[in-house]
C-alpha positions in Angstrom: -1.3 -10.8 2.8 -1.5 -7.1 3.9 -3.8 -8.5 7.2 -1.4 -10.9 8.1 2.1 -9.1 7.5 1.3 -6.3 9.0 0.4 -7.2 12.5 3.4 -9.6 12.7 5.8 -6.7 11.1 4.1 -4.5 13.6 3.5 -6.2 16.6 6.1 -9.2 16.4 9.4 -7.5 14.6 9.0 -3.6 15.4 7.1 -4.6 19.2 4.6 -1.7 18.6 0.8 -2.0 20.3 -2.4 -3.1 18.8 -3.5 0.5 18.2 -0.4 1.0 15.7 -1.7 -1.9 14.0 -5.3 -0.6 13.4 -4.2 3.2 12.6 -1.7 1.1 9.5 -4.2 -0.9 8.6 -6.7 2.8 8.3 -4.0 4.0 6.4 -3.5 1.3 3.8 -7.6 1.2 3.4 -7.8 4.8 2.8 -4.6 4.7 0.1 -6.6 2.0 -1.3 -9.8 4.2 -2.0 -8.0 7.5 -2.6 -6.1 5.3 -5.5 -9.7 3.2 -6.2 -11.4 6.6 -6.7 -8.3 8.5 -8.5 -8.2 5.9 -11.0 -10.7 6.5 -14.0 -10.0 10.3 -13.8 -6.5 8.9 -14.6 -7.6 6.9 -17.4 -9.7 9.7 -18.9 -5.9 11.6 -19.3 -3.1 8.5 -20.2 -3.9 4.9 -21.3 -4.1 2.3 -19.5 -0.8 1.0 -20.3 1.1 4.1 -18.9 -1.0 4.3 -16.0 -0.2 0.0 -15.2 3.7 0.8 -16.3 3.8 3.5 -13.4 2.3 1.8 -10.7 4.2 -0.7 -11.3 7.3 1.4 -11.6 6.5 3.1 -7.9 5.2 -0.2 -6.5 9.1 -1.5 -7.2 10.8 1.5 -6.1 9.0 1.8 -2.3 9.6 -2.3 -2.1 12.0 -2.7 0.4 14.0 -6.1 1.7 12.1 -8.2 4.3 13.1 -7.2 7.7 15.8 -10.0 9.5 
């Protein structure tokens, strides 16, 4: 979904180049390792639960309403 959203939020809806496209997609790989890496130092501090309540909780709050 991230793959396919992006380049038609990018490229259709804001009318930004295929460069902006690639440098988003770099960005939402490396947030995806820094968080794939951060992870089990995380669990070694809170439980599981809490750490899976708070993503959640900021995964809800930066949501916003599709563009249109």
């Amino acid at each position: 979904m991230v793959i396919v959203n992006s380049v038609v939020l990018v490229q259709g809806d804001l009318g930004r180049l295929q460069t902006d496209v690639a440098l988003l997609l770099g960005a939402y790989g490396g947030g995806s390792m820094l968080v794939a890496l951060g992870v089990p130092r995380l669990l070694d501090a809170v439980s599981d639960r809490v750490l899976m309540l708070a993503g959640g909780s900021l995964s809800r709050s930066s949501s916003r309403p599709p563009l249109g």
